[in-house]
C-alpha positions in Angstrom: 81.8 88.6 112.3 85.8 88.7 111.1 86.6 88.1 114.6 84.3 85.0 114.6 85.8 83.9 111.4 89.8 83.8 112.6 88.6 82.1 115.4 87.5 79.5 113.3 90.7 79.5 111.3 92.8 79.3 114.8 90.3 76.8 115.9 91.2 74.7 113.1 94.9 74.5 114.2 96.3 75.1 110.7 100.0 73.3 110.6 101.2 74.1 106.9 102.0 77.0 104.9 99.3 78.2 103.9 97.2 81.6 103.3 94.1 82.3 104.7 91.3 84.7 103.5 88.2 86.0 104.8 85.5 87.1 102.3 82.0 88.3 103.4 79.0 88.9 100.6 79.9 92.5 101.3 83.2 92.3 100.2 84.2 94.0 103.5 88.0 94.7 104.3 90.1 96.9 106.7 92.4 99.7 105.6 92.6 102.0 108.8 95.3 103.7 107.7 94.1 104.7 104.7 90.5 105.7 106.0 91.4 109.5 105.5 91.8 109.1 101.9 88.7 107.5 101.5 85.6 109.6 100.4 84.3 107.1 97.3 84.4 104.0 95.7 87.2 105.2 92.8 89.4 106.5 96.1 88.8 102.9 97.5 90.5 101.6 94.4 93.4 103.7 94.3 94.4 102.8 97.9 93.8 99.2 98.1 96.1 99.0 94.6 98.3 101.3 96.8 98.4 98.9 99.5 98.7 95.4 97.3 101.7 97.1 95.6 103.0 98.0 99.4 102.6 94.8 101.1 102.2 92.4 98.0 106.0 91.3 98.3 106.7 91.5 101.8 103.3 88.9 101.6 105.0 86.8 99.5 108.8 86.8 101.3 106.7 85.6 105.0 104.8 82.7 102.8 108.2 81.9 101.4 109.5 81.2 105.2 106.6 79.3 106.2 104.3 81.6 108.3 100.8 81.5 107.9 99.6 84.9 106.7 95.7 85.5 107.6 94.2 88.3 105.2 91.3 90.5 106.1 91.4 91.8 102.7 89.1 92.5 99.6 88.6 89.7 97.7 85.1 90.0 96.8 85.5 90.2 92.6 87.6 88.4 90.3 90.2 90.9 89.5 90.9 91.4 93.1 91.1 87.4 94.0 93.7 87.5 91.0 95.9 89.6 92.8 96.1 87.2 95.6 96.6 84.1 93.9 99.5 86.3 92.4 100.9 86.4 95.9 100.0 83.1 96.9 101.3 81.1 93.5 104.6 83.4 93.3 104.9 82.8 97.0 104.6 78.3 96.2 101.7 78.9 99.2 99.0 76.4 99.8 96.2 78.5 100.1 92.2 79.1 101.8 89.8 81.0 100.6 87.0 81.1 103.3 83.9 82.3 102.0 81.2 83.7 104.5 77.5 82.8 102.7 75.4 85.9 104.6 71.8 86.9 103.2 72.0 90.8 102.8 68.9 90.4 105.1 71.6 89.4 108.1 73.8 92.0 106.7 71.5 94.6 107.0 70.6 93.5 110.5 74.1 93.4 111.6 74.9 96.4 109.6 71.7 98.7 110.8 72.6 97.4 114.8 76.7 98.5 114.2 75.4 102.2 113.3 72.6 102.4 115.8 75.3 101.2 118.2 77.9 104.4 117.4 81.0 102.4 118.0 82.0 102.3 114.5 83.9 105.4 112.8 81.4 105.1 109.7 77.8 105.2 109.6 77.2 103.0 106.6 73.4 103.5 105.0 71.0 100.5 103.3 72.2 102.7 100.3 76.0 102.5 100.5 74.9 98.9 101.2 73.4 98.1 98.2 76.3 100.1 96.0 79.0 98.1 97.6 76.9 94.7 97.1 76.8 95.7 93.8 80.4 94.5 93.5 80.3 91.5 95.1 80.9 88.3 92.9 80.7 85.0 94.4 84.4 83.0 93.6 84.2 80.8 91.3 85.7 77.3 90.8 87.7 78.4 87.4 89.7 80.7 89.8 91.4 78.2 91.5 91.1 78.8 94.9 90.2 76.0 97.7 87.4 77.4 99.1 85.9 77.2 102.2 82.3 78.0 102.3 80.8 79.0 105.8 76.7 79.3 105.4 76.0 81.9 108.5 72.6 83.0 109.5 
């Protein structure tokens, strides 16, 4: 689904500064090398602040020269968006937010064939699912983002 997501963002030829973000209902994000330090929801938190603090200003020196900057990041409450628009605003950025609208019914089904498929390091259950979802909340227009919604079945 992310890969599907940058290709629309490439597809769409982007010529300005700008940053890009990709936010599924799931609130999914990548942080491979932190995945060892990862057991729970609380050691989620302290790494990703570990990680905005790490890459936050080298973020905001490539907006400054003019590079695009895609994030595969999570975005999926308000406090986290916050961060971002930090980045983008101290950065003078135009900014995207793409939000991807997915029923938890397709998540589930994409979710349920990525563990029956064993390529994926973590076996994530309807459970874990649910807990996560928990989190989620929709961005709103107060935040100040420009949104892009994509409605996926």
């Amino acid at each position: 689904m992310w890969e599907n997501c940058l290709g629309q963002i490439f597809a769409g030829g982007f010529a300005r500064q700008c940053a890009t973000y990709c936010l599924d209902r799931r609130g999914r994000t990548s942080v491979a090398p932190l995945s060892g330090e990862i057991a729970t929801i609380d050691d989620y938190i302290r790494a990703a602040t570990r990680l905005r603090r790490a890459i936050g200003p080298h973020l905001e020196k490539l907006l400054r020269t003019g590079l695009n900057v895609v994030l595969d990041f999570q975005a999926n409450t308000p406090t986290a968006r916050a961060w971002i628009k930090t980045v983008v605003e101290s950065a003078g950025a135009d900014h995207q937010l793409h939000y991807l609208d997915v029923s938890d019914e397709v998540c589930k089904s994409r979710l349920a064939e990525r563990n029956a498929s064993g390529t994926h390091e973590y076996q994530v259950s309807e459970a874990d699912f649910e807990l996560f979802n928990s989190y989620v909340v929709p961005p709103a227009s107060a935040e100040g983002f420009n949104v892009v919604i994509h409605p996926m079945s």
